[in-house]
C-alpha distance (Angstrom), angle and dihedral (degrees) to the residues before:
residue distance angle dihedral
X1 . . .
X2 3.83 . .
X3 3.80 110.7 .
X4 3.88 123.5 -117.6
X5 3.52 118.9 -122.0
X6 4.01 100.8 167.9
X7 3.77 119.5 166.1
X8 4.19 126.5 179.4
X9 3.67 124.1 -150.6
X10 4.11 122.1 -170.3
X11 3.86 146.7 76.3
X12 3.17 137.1 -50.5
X13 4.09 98.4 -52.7
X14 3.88 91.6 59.7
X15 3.99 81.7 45.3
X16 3.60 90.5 59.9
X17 3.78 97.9 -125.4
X18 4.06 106.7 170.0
X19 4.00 88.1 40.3
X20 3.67 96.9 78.4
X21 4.08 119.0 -177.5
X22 4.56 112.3 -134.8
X23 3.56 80.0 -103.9
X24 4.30 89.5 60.8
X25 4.01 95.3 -113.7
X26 3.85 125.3 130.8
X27 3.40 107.2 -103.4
X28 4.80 98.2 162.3
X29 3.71 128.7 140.7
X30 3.53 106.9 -39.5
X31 4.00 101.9 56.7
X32 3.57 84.7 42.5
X33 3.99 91.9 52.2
X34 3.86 83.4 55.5
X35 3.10 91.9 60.3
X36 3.61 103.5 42.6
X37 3.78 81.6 56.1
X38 3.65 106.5 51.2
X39 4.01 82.5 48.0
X40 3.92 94.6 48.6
X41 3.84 85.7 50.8
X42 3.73 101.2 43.5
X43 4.09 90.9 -133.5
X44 3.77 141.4 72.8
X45 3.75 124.7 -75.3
X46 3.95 129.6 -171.4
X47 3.39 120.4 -118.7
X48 3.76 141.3 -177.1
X49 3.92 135.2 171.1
X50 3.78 124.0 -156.8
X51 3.83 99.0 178.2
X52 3.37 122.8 140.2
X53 3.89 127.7 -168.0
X54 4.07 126.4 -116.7
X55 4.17 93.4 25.2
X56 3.36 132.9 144.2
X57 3.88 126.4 -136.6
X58 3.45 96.3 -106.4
X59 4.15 90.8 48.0
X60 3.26 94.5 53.0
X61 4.16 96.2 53.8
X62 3.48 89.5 47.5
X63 3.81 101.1 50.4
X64 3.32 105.8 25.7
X65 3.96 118.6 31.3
X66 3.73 96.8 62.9
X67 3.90 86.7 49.4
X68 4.07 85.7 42.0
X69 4.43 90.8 46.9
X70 3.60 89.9 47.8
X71 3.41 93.5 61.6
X72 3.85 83.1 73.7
X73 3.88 89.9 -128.9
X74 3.97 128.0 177.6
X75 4.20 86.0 -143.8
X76 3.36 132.2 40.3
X77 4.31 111.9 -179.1
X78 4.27 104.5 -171.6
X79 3.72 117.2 177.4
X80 4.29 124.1 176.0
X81 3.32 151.6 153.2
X82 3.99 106.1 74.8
X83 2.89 99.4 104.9
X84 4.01 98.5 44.1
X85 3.77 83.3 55.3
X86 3.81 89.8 60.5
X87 4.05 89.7 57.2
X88 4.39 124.2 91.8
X89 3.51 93.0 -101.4
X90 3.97 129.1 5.2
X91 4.03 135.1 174.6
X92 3.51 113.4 -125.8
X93 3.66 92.5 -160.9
X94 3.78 95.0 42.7
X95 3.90 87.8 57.8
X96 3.93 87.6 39.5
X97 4.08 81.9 61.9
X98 3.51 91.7 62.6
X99 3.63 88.5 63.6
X100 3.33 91.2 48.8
X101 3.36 93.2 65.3
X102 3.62 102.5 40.6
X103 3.52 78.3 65.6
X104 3.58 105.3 53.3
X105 3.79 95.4 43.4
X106 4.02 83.5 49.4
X107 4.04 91.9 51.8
X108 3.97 93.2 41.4
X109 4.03 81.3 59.1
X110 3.43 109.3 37.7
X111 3.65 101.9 -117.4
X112 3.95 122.0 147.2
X113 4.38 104.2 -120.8
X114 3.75 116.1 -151.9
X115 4.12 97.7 -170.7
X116 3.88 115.9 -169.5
X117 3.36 136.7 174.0
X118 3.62 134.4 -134.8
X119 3.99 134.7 -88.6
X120 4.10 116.2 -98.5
X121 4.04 97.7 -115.0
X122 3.58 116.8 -118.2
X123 3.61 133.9 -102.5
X124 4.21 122.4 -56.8
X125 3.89 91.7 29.2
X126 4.32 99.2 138.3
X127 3.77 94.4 -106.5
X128 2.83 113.3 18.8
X129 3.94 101.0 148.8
X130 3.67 82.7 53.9
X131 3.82 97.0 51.4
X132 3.67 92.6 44.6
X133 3.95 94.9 45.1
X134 4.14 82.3 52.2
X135 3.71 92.8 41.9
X136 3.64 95.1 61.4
X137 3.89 97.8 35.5
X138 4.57 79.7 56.1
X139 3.77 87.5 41.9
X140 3.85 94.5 59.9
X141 3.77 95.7 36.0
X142 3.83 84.8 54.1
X143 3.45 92.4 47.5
X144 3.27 96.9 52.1
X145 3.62 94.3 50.6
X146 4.02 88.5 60.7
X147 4.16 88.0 50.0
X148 3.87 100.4 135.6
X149 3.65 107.0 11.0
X150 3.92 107.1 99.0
X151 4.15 78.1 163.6
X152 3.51 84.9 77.8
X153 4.29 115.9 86.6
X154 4.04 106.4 -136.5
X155 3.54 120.7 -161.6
X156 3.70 104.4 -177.1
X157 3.60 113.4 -174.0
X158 4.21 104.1 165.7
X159 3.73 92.6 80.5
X160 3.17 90.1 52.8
X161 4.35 102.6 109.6
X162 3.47 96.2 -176.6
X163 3.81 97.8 55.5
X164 4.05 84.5 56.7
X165 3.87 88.1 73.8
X166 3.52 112.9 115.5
X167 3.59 88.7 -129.0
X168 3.83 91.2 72.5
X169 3.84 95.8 58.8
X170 3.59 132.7 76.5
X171 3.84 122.7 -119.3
X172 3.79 100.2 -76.2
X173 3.72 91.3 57.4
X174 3.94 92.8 -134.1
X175 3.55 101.6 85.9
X176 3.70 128.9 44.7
X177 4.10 127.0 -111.0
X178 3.84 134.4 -117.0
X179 4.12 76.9 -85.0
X180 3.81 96.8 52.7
X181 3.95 94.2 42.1
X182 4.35 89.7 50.5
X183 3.93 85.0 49.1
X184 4.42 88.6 52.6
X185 3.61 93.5 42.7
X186 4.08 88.9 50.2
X187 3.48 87.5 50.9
X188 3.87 101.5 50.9
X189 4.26 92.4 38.9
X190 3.97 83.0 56.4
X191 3.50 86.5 42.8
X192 4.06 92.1 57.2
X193 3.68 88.4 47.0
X194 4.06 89.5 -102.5
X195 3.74 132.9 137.5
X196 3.47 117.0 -93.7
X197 3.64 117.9 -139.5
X198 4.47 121.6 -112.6
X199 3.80 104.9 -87.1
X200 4.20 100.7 12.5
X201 3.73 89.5 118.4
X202 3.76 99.5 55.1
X203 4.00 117.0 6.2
X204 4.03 110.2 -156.3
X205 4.46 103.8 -82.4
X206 3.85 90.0 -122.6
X207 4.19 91.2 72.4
X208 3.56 85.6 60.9
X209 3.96 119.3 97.2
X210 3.47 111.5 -113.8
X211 4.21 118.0 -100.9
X212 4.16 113.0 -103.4
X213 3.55 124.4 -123.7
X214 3.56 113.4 -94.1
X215 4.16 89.6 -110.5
X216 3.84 83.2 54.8
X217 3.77 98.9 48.5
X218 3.75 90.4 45.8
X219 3.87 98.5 48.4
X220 3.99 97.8 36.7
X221 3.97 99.3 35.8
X222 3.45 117.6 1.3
X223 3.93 99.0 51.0
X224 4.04 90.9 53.2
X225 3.57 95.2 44.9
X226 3.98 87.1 65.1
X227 3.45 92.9 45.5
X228 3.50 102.9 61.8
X229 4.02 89.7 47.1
X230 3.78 81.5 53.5
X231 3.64 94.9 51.6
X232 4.33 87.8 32.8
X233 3.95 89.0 -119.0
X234 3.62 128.9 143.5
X235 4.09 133.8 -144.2
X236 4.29 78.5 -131.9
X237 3.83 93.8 66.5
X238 3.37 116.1 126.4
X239 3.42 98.9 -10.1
X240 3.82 129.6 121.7
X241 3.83 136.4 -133.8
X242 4.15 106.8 -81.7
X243 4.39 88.7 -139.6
X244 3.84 104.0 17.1
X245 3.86 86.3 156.3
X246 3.79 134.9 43.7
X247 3.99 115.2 -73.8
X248 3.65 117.4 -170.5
X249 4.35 108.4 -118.2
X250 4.45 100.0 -159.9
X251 3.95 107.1 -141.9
């Protein structure tokens, strides 16, 4: 059997922020995808996660896949852009570029990519005609980067309707929930050909925290979030990669 070497670079919805651990770390789609993969093949694989919270495509490329490639992995995942599409004014092509070279670099090394993109957030996000006229203007330039290589594993999560529903996002209504993280990890095991385990695609509603009041949301997550574009800080700062070397998932 080949051996797994599959590391994730992006923000904070490859970190897994929203799918918190008892112990308050990110746990979200891509630990769990490692371990729907080490179970689907009955044996270990290795695993590391560079993703950092609050980045923007082209951040992430730049600090993170040559860290990520010199890992010497067999899979690379890369997702980007949400947070760009949160900005005044963003390029859907410039972010699209970033792709473009995750890509290259991962071709010029010989790693496998799995590219996904990101969830369309649920109802009462500020925006949210905005985000989703942006989201599907990224979507299509992303696409379109990928035109003629079927080599390249796609796990496409924003036209996915069902993962809009509020009840697969966590409290501040930009990040998904233990449900919405099982539904993305589905996605990319079926994506890698893997078996998906009983209830991924749609956990039971009552694990789920409950939704905020809007008074709530606004005091304990929206008002913050303005401030730090106000003061041009980041929920990344400081902080370091959760997996920046090879763990060992059993099967």
């Amino acid at each position: 059997m080949t051996e797994v070497r599959y590391v994730a670079i992006g923000d904070s919805f490859t970190e897994g922020v929203g799918d918190e651990r008892a112990d308050g770390t990110p746990r979200g789609w891509a630990d769990l995808t490692a371990e729907g993969w080490a179970r689907s093949l009955g044996a270990p694989i290795h695993y590391a996660n560079l993703a950092i919270r609050g980045k923007l495509a082209w951040p992430v490329v730049e600090e993170q896949l040559e860290a990520a490639l010199a890992l010497r992995p067999t899979h690379l995942s890369f997702n980007g852009g949400g947070n760009d599409m949160l900005r005044p004014s963003t390029d859907p092509e410039h972010i699209a570029d970033a792709y473009s070279r995750v890509i290259r670099r991962c071709d010029e090394e010989g790693v496998q990519l799995i590219v996904l993109s990101g969830a369309f957030p649920a109802s009462g996000l500020p925006m949210t005609r905005l985000i989703s006229r942006r989201g599907d203007q990224l979507s299509d330039a992303v696409i379109g980067r990928l035109a003629y290589r079927p080599d390249i594993i796609r796990a496409l999560n924003w036209p996915d309707r069902e993962l809009s529903r509020p009840s697969y996002w966590a409290p501040d209504r930009l990040h998904m929930n233990i449900r919405g993280h099982h539904r993305v990890a589905a996605r990319m095991l079926k994506a890698l050909g893997q078996r998906v385990p009983e209830g991924w695609w749609s956990l039971p509603a009552d694990v789920a925290t409950a939704p905020v009041r809007n008074s709530v949301y606004v005091r304990e997550y929206l008002v913050p979030w303005v401030k730090r574009r106000v003061t041009k800080t980041s929920s990344g700062d400081g902080r370091a990669p959760k997996f920046g070397e090879w763990v060992t998932v059993e099967g």
